[in-house]
N, C-alpha and C positions, 0 to 999 in steps of 0.2 A: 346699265352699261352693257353696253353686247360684246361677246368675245371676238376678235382680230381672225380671220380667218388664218394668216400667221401662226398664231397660235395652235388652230386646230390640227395643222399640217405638224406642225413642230410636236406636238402632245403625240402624233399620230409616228411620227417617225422616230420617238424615242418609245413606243408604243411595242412597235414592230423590234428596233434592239433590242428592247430588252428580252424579247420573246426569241429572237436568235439567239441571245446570251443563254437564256435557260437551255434550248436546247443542245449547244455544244457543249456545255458543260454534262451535260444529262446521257447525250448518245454520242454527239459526233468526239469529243476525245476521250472516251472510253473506247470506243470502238478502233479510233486508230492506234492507241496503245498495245488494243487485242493482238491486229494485225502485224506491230513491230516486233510483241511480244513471238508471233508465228515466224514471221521471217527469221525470225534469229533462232528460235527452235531448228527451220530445217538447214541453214545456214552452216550451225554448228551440231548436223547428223555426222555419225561414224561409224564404219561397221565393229559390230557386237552390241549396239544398243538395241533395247527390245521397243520395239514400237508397235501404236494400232493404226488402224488406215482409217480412212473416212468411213468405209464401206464396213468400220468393224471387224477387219480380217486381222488376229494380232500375228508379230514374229519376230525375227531376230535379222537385223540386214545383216547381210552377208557381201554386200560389193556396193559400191558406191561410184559412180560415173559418171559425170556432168548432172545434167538434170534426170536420168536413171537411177533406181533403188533396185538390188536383188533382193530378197526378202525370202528365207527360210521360216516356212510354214508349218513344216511337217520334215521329219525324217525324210531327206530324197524329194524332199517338195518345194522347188524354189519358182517365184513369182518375181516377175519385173514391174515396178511399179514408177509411174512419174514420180520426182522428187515431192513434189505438192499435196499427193496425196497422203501422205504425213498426214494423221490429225494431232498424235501426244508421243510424247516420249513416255512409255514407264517406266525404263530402265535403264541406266545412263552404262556406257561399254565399263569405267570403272568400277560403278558399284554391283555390275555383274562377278565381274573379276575377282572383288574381294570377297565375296560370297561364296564363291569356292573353298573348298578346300586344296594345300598346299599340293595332294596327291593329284586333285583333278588339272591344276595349272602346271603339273608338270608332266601331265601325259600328253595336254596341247600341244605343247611347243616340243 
């Protein structure tokens, strides 16, 4: 009995899905979760959080302006950076905050 050419096509096309399945599951929605996980990172930036840049550079924003970052490097050292170039947050403005002591939150303000 010989097989339906039908067949070959059909074996061949469920062949291929399922080979798309493995892969989204595998790369493509891992990778878009990364992505939403980022956009909402720089989404909800604020200054006082301490952050590092793509390029490795780490600091403290200091201003915040549409798609702008200012970014305190150094003592007297501030940098303008696109918002994008965010790569982590490591320090969120409140848990800076509370890390202080009550002497140093009240010489800020």
């Amino acid at each position: 009995m010989e097989a339906s050419p039908i067949n070959g096509i059909l074996s061949m096309v469920i062949y291929f899905a399922v080979i798309f399945g493995i892969f989204y599951l595998i790369i493509i929605r891992p990778q878009k979760k990364q992505e939403k996980a980022h956009r909402d990172m720089l989404a909800n930036l604020q200054p006082g959080d301490q952050v590092v840049t793509i390029g490795g550079i780490k600091g403290k924003i200091i201003k915040i302006k549409d798609d702008y970052i200012r970014l305190r490097v150094s003592s007297n050292v501030d940098i303008d950076l696109v918002r994008n170039s965010i790569s982590r947050v490591e320090k969120k403005a409140e848990t800076v905050r509370e890390n202080k002591t009550e002497e140093q939150v009240e010489t800020e303000e």
